[in-house]
C-alpha positions, 0 to 999 in steps of 0.5 A, spaced: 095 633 881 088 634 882 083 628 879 076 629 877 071 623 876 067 625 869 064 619 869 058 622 872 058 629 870 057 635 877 058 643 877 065 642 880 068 637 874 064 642 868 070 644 866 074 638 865 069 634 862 069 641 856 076 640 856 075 632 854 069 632 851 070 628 844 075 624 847 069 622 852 064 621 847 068 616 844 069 612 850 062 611 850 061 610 844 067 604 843 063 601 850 056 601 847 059 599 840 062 593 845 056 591 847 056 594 855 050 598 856 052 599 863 053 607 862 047 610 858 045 614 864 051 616 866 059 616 861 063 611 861 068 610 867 073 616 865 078 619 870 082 626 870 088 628 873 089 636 872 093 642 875 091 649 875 096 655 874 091 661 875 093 669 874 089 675 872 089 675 865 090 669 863 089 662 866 092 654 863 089 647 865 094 641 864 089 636 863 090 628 863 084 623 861 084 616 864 079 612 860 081 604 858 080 606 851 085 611 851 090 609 855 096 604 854 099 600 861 106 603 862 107 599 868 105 596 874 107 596 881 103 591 885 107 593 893 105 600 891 097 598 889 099 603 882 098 602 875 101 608 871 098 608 865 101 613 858 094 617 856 093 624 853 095 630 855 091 637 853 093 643 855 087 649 856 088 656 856 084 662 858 084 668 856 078 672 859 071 668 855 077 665 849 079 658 851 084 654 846 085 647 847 091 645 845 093 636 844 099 635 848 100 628 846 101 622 851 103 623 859 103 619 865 097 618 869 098 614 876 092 610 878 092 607 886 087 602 888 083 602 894 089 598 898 094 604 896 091 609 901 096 608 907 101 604 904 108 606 906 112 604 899 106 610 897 106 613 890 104 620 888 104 624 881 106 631 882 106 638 878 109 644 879 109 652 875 116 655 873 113 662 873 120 665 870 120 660 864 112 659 863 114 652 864 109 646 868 113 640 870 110 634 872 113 627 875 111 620 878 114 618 884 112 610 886 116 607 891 121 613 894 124 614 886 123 618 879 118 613 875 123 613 868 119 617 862 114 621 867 117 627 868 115 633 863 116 640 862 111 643 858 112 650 856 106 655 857 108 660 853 108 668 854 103 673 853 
């Protein structure tokens, strides 16, 4: 998995914010309703964990948004500075200039704290593409196991 910071909108993050659009105007939206005027220059804190299964006619991006108004805690695991966190989960398909985005519900999102780099108990999400079935399976180990609940296959579909 690949992550994106949407708070401050770049040229590299374009696409993931598109995909999140509503969903981050929202966010900014319920932290000015509350008061906190810290992100008028910039989106409210927003971070995106995606994977990219790319081919000549048609393109998918799994796309994950971490936003504090969107996410529920699933657990924290503090000897591995990780929090997972349920948040949701869009899946965008791109066939030549035609892009449907489709809601894929709630899926496991991995956030480390500055003190995770390096630790040996480690953690990390992953994905990967079944070509034969169409199908992108994601997981999170945290402390050398599975975390319960994380693992997925999301069916792309053929065409």
């Amino acid at each position: 998995m690949a992550y994106a910071d949407l708070q401050l909108p770049s040229p590299g993050s374009a696409t993931y914010a598109d995909i999140w659009n509503d969903a981050i105007t929202r966010n900014n939206h319920t932290y000015g309703e509350r008061g906190d005027a810290r992100f008028r220059e910039s989106n409210a804190p927003a971070i995106e964990a995606h994977f990219v299964v790319w081919s000549r006619r048609r393109s998918a991006v799994l796309s994950i948004l971490d936003t504090a108004t969107g996410c529920t805690v699933k657990m924290v695991v503090p000897q591995a500075h990780a929090t997972v966190k349920l948040c949701p989960m869009r899946v965008a398909i791109y066939e030549g200039l035609a892009v449907r985005t489709l809601d894929g519900g709630r899926a496991c999102f991995l956030e480390l704290s500055a003190a995770a780099s390096g630790n040996p108990t480690g953690a990390a999400a992953y994905a990967s593409y079944d070509a034969a079935s169409h199908t992108v399976r994601t997981g999170m180990i945290i402390d050398h196991k599975a975390v319960d609940g994380c693992s997925l296959a999301i069916p792309l579909g053929r065409r």
